[in-house]
N, C-alpha and C positions, 0 to 999 in steps of 0.2 A: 237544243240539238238541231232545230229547225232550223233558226239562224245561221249556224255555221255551214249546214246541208245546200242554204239557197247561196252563200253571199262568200263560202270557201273561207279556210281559217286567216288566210291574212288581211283580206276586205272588211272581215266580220270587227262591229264592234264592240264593245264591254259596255258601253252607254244606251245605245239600241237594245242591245241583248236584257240590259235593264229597265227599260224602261217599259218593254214587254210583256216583264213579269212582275212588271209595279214594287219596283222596292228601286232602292236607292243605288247609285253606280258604287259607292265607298262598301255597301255592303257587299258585294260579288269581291271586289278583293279581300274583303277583310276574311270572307271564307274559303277563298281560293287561291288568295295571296297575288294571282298574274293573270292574266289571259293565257299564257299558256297552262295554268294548275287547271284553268275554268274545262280548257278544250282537253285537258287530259284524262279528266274526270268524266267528259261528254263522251271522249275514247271507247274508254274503259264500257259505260254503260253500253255504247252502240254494240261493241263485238262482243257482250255475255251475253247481248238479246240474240245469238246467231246459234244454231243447233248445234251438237255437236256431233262429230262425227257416228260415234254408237248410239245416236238417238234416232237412227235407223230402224225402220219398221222391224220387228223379231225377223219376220221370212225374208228380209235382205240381208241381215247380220248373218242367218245359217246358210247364206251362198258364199260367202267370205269376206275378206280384207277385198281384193278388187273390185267383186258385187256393192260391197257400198259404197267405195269411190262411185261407181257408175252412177248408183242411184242417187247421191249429191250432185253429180257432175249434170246429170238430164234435168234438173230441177235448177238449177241455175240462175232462170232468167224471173226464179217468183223474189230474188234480190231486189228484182228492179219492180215488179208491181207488186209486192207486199210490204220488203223492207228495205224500199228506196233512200232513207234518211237516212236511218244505221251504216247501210251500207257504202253510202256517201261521207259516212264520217269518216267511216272507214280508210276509205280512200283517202281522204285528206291528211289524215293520221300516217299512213303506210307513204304517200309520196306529196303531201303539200305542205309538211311543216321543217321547220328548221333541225339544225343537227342536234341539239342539246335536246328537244323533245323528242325527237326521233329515239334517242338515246334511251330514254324515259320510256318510251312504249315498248322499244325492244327486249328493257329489261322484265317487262308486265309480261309481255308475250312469251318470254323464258319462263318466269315464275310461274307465273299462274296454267297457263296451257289455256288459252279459254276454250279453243275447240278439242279440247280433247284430244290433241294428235300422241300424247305418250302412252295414255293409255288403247287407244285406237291401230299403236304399233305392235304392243305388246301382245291385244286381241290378233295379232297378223301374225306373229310370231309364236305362239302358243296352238293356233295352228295350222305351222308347220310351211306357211305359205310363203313366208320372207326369208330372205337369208340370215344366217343366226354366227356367219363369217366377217359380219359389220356389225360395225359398232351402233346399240340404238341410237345413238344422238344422232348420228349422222344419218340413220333414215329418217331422222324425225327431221332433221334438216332438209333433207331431199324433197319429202314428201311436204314441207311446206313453202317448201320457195316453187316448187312445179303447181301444186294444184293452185296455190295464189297467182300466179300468171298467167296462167291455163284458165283461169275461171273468171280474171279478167280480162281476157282477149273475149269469149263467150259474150261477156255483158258488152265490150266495147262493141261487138260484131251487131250484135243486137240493137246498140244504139247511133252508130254507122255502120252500116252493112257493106256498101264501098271499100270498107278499108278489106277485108276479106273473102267476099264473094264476086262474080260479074254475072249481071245479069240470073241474079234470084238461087243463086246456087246452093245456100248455105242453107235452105230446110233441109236438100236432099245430103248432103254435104256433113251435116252435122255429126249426126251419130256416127258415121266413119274418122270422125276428126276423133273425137270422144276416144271413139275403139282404140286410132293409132295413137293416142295419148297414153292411153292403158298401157298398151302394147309397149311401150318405150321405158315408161314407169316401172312395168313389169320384167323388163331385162334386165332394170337397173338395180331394183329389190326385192325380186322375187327369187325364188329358191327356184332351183331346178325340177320339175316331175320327181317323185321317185322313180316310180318308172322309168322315166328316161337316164335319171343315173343307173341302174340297176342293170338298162339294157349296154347304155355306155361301157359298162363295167366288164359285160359279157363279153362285148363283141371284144374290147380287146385283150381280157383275158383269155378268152378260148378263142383267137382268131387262128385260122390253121399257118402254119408258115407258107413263107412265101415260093415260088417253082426258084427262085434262083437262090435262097437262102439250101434249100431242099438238094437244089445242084451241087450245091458247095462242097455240102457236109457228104454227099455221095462222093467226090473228085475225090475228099481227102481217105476217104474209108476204103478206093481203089487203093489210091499212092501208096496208104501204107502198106496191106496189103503186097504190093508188088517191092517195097522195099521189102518185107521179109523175108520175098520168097528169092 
């Protein structure tokens, strides 16, 4: 995994990588078949080493579906000082390998869910905090093509700061980014307050008529009136 982490998966080689762990180059294909079976397999192990979403402290889970996005999201940058490999493979995996591997991992990423995002929606929807007028796949879709972007812009900011801040802005900066991420995510798949439907409901249910609708209906109640008499 190291190998690939330092030297990126297409510099990386199957002879180096072997000779590393003391066995022979014939023997890494013969159990992995290619360099790409080797780094798929390296994949795979990096992103189940990664938490998942519901392994969220109990008292972040009983704040809800957005409370744990948060508390992932501020936590972000221990990728880079605890699991800077994995997470590196990661990377290399999601945007440094060709189309047919690409392929390969997309289909892992469906099957298997490593981070838990189905069952992580489900907990959002049970209660009562997502919208239940879309279809889950597609917030499971939503919610991982955003936080994956979103959580690499953090770690890139972290590792050029330039690209995102001037002049030091991005401690103070940060958790309002975080916020207005939520905030965007949360128009996007969250359900509405009840409340706020409820009052929605009121106001234009009982909204009194309007002075010129009120006009109207008086003019006609003269007219006739004065036609019958």
């Amino acid at each position: 995994m190291q190998h690939f982490a330092e030297h990126g998966y297409h510099a990386a080689r199957v002879g180096d990588i072997a000779l590393g762990l003391g066995i022979a180059k014939g023997s890494v294909f013969q159990h992995f078949g290619s360099k790409d079976g080797l780094f798929f397999e390296v994949y795979k192990r990096a992103v189940r080493s990664f938490p998942k979403y519901l392994d969220a402290p109990p008292e972040v889970r009983a704040g809800g579906f957005f409370a744990v996005l948060h508390y992932w999201l501020t936590r972000t940058e221990h990728l880079l000082r605890e699991d800077w490999i994995p997470y590196r493979i990661a990377l290399l995996g999601n945007y440094g390998t060709d189309l047919n591997l690409r392929r390969e991992i997309n289909r892992f990423l469906i099957t298997e869910d490593p981070y838990g995002t189905v069952l992580f929606v489900r907990f959002g929807l049970d209660r009562s905090e997502l919208r239940k007028d879309m279809d889950v796949e597609m917030i499971v879709s939503i919610l991982d093509w955003t936080m994956e972007r979103f959580q690499d812009a953090l770690l890139t900011a972290e590792l050029d700061p330039g690209l995102f801040r001037r002049q030091g802005e991005l401690a103070e900066k940060k958790e309002a980014r975080i916020q207005q991420f939520l905030s965007v995510l949360q128009r996007a798949i969250g359900a509405a307050p009840v409340a706020s439907r409820a009052e929605g409901f009121k106001e234009s249910a009982g909204k009194a008529p309007s002075a010129g609708r009120s006009q109207r209906r008086h003019n006609v109640k003269v007219s006739a009136r004065t036609n019958r008499a």
